[in-house]
C-alpha positions in Angstrom: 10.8 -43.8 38.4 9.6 -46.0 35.6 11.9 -46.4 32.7 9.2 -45.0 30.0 9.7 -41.7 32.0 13.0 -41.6 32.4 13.7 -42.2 28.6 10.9 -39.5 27.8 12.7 -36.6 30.4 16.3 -37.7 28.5 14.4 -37.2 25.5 13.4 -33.9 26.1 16.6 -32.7 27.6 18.1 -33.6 24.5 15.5 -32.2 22.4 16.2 -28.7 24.1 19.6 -28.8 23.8 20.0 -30.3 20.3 17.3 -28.2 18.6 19.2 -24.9 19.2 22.2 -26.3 18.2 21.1 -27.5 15.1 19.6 -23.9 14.1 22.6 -22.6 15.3 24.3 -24.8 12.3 21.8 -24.5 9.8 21.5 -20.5 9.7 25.4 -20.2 9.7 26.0 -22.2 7.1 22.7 -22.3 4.6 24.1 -19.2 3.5 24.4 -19.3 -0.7 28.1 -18.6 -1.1 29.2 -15.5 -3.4 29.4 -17.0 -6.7 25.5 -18.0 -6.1 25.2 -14.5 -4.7 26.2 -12.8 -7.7 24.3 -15.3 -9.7 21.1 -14.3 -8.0 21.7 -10.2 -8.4 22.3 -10.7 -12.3 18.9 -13.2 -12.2 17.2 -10.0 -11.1 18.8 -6.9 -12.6 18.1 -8.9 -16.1 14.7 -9.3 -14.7 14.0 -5.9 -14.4 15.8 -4.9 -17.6 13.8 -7.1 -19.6 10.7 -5.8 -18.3 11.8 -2.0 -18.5 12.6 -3.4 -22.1 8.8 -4.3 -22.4 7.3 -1.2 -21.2 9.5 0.8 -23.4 8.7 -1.5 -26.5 4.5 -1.1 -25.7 5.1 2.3 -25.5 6.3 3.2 -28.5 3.8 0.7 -30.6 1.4 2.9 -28.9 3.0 6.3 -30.3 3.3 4.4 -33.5 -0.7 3.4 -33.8 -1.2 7.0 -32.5 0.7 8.5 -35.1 -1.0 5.8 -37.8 -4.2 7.9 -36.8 -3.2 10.8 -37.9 -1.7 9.4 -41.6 -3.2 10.5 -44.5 -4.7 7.9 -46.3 -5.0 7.5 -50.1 -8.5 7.5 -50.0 -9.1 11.1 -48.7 -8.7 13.6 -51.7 -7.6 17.3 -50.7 -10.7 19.8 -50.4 -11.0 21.5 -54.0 -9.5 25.3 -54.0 -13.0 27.1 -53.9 -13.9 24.9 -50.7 -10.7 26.3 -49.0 -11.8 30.2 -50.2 -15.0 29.3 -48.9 -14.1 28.0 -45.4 -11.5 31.0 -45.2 -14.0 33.4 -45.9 -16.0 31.8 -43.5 -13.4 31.8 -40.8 -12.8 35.9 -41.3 -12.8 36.9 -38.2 -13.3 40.7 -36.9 -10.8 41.5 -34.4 -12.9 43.7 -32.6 -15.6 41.6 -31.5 -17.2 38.5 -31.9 -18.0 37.0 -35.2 -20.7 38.0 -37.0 -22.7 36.0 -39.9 -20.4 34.7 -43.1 -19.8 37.0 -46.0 -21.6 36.6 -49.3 -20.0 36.5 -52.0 -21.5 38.0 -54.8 -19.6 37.6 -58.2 -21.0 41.0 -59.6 -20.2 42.9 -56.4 -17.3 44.4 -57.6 -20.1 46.4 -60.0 -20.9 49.9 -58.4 -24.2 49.9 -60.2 -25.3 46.8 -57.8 -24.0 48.5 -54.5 -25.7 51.8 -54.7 -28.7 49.6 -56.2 -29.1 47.5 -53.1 -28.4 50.6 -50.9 -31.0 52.4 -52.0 -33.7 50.3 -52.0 -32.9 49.8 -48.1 -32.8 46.1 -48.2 -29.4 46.0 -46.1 -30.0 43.6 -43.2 -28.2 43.8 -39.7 -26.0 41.0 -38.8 -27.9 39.0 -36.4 -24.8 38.8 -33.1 -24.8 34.9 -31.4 -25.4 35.6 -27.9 -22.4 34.6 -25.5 -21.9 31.4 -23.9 -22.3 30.3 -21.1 -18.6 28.9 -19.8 -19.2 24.8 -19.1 -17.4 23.8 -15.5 -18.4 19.8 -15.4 -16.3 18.7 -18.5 -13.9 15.8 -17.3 -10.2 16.6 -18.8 -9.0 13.2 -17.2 -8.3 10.8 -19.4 
């Protein structure tokens, strides 16, 4: 046999012999020691703290804009007290049915001259009912 051969097949013999070995080595001791073990566990438990940290801090600056929305500002002034009587009179609701038209409200009503005035000439008009509505099914509730 020529010598280039034999040196090549020696090669290889070696090759497939020492290449196992060598893994064998490397995967037994490239193992991080306990110290760098330990090291590595604390790395990412304050990893995830920090970012559970975060989270928690983003949520609560959004409950704190949320809750900024719903502040009253100086600028808005509180609804004078015959605004309120109004809307309450407004919001008198018969418990018996559904709502009818608002309630006038007539300073001199109180006057019995008025009511049997007003009743005599027939003039008394029939609340006008809203029809019922109709239920809506496609509104999205996801937000």
């Amino acid at each position: 046999m020529l010598l280039i051969v034999q040196i090549l097949l020696y090669g290889l013999i070696a090759c497939i012999v020492f290449i196992p070995l060598a893994r064998w080595f490397w995967k037994r001791w490239d193992r991080p020691d306990k110290l760098t073990r330990q090291a590595i566990e604390e790395h990412r438990l304050t990893k995830e703290e920090e970012i559970l940290w975060k989270e928690r801090a983003e949520e609560l600056e959004a409950i704190r804009k949320e809750q900024g929305k719903w502040v009253r500002s100086p600028e808005v002034k509180a609804p004078s007290e015959d605004t309120k009587s109004l809307a309450l009179g407004v919001l008198d609701i018969d418990r018996t049915g559904p709502p009818g038209p608002p309630k006038l409200h007539h300073p001199t009503a109180d006057n019995a001259d008025t009511a049997t005035t007003s009743d005599a000439a027939g003039t008394a008009e029939t609340p006008v009912q809203p029809e019922p509505a109709e239920p809506v099914d496609d509104i999205d509730l996801d937000f």
